[in-house]
C-alpha positions, 0 to 999 in steps of 0.5 A, a space after each residue: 542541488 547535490 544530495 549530499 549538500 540538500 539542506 532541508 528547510 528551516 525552523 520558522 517561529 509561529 506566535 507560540 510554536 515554530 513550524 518547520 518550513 521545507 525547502 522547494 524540491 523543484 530543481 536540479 538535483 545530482 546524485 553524488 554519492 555512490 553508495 546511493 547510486 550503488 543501492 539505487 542500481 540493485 534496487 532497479 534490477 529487483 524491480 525489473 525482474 519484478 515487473 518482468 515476472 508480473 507480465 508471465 503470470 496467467 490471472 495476475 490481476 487476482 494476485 495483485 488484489 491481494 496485494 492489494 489487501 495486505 498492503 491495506 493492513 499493514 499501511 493501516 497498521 502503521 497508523 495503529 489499525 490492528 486489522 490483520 489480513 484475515 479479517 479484511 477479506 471478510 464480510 462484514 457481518 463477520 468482523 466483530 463490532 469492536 473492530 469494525 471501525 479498524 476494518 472499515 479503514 482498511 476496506 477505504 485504503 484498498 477501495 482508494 488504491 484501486 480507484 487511483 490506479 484507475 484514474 491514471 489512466 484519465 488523469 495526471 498523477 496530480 494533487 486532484 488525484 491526491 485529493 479525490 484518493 484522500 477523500 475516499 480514504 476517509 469516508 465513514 471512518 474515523 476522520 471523516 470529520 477531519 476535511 476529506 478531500 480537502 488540503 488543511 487550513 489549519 495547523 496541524 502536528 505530529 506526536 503529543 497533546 498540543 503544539 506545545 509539546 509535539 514532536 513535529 509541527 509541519 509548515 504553517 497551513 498558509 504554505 500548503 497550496 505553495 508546497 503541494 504545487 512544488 511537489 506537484 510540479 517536481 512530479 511531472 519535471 523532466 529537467 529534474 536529472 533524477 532516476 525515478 526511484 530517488 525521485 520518489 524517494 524524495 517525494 514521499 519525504 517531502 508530502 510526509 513533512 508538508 503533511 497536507 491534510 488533517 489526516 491519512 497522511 502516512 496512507 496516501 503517502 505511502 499510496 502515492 509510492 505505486 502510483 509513481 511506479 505505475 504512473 512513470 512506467 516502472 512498473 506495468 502492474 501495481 504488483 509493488 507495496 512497501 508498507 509490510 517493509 515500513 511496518 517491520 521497520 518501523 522506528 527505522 522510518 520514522 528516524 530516517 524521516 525526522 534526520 533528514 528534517 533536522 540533520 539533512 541526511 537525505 541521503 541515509 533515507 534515501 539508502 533505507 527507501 532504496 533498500 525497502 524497494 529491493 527486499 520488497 521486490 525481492 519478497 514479491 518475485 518469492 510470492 509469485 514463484 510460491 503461487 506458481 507452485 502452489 497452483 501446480 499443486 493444488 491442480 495436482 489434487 483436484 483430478 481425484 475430483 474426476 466429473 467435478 474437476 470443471 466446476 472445482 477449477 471455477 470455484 479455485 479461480 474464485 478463491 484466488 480472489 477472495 480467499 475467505 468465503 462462504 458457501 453462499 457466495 461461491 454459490 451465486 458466483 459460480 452459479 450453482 445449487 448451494 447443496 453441489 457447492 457444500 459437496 465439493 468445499 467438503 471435498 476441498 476440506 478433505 484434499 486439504 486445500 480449504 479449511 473451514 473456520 467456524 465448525 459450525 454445520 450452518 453459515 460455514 466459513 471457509 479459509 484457502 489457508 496455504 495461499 493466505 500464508 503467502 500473504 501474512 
């Protein structure tokens, strides 16, 4: 199949609705056009030096959860969740009660990644693995109620109060299993003839219009993007989210979905999907060097510290991690006295490196500022 020529499924009429049925996309497919082929050789080479620079960074594990945890915002953020990063890294005793709905969402989109990317290691990127993520997504949030873990057996739609008026209405529940296992098979098919970051393109597509569960669609769509970057071997660290880019373009994502679906233009998505890849990359690569040097710097200050300069760059390791925090959890993790922990944050306040949230004399909360910045 050409991209150029992909037509994209049918209109199928239900008793009072019609469905939109998609084309398998288990086949052989050809890239014909070259101004894909133009963006999709930019987008490899940012990727690249990506990946490339993730392996030279000391401790990139701490970095990535950070990723992690800006990726969980704003993936949630696109379903409306107004959790901004700030409030993600915190307890939550800390979230107002208001908020702790949106707040626990993000916690289950960062607590699913991270148990994907695990699982990769034990199992196939598959519709098992698809599904335990989606189930911890889900748990104790708002669409608990809504089947985790469970493909939908009913009919589902996107936009308005009722099929009646929806603005989409994916394929009849009876067609899911059928789809799923399509797309599950084009996941893991070597005679596909297709570089993988078109290949992933397409499959976020078309998991987006099969919309196979009753809810979190959009999240695990956006999830199964690293875990095929990982799972293919583009990437050798998850150091890749484009969830911040889909946010900022928003309408743009949404339209490019929804053309594909009812003018076939697969490939205007495929030239918005490859670009998001690019400035992603791009952004992340400007990240890293920003910590790199941020790092130098704040080492820099903390030889004014003289005898504390040991136990300043333990508590700094720390804060690289969970860059919101109190004294009581840098205390037990460091395993000192809160009142030595109070002397030094005091010091952290004053060189500039820490800024403390509540101005409070008691339950102090304190905010690694310069490095939170390089994730807003």
């Amino acid at each position: 199949m050409n991209i150029s020529s992909f037509k994209s499924g049918k209109l199928v009429q239900r008793l009072q609705y019609k469905s939109f049925e998609p084309t398998l996309i288990n086949t052989q497919w050809h890239l014909d056009n070259d101004d894909v082929a133009l963006l999709l050789s930019q987008a490899d080479q940012k990727l690249g030096e990506l990946n490339a620079f993730s392996q030279l960074i000391p401790d990139v594990d701490f970095f990535i959860k950070m990723h992690v945890f800006k990726e969980g915002t704003k993936s949630s953020r696109i379903e409306g969740t107004q959790t901004n990063i700030d409030e993600a890294l915190q307890k939550e005793e800390y979230i107002n009660p208001e908020k702790k709905d949106d707040w626990q969402e993000v916690q289950n989109y960062v607590q699913a990644m991270n148990t994907a990317i695990n699982n990769l290691n034990s199992l196939p990127l598959s519709n098992r693995l698809l599904k335990n993520t989606h189930k911890i997504i889900l748990q104790g949030a708002r669409g608990k109620h809504k089947q985790p873990g469970e493909f939908r057996i009913s009919q589902d739609w996107i936009g308005g109060n009722s099929l009646a008026d929806a603005k989409f209405i994916p394929p009849h529940q009876d067609g899911v299993l059928e789809y799923m296992s399509d797309l599950e098979q084009f996941i893991h098919s070597e005679n596909s003839n297709l570089p993988h970051l078109i290949k992933i393109a397409i499959l976020h597509y078309q998991f987006e219009t099969i919309h196979p569960f009753l809810d979190g669609n959009g999240r695990i769509g956006r999830l199964l993007i690293t875990l095929y970057l990982v799972n293919s071997g583009l990437l050798v660290k998850p150091t890749l989210y484009l969830s911040d880019f889909l946010e900022k373009n928003k309408e743009h994502y949404y339209d490019n979905l929804t053309a594909v679906r009812t003018k076939n233009d697969l490939v205007q998505w495929l030239k918005f999907f490859l670009e998001g890849i690019r400035v992603t990359a791009e952004n992340s690569i400007q990240t890293f060097k920003e910590i790199i040097a941020l790092r130098a710097s704040v080492e820099t200050k903390i030889i004014s510290l003289g005898k504390k300069q040991m136990l300043a760059k333990n508590v700094l390791q720390y804060l690289y991690s969970q860059p919101i925090t109190d004294m009581q959890s840098i205390a037990k993790e460091v395993n000192v006295s809160i009142a030595t922990v109070s002397r030094l944050l005091n010091d952290f306040v004053k060189l500039g490196i820490l800024l403390e949230l509540t101005g409070f004399k008691r339950n102090r909360i304190f905010a690694f500022e310069q490095y939170l910045k390089l994730f807003r």
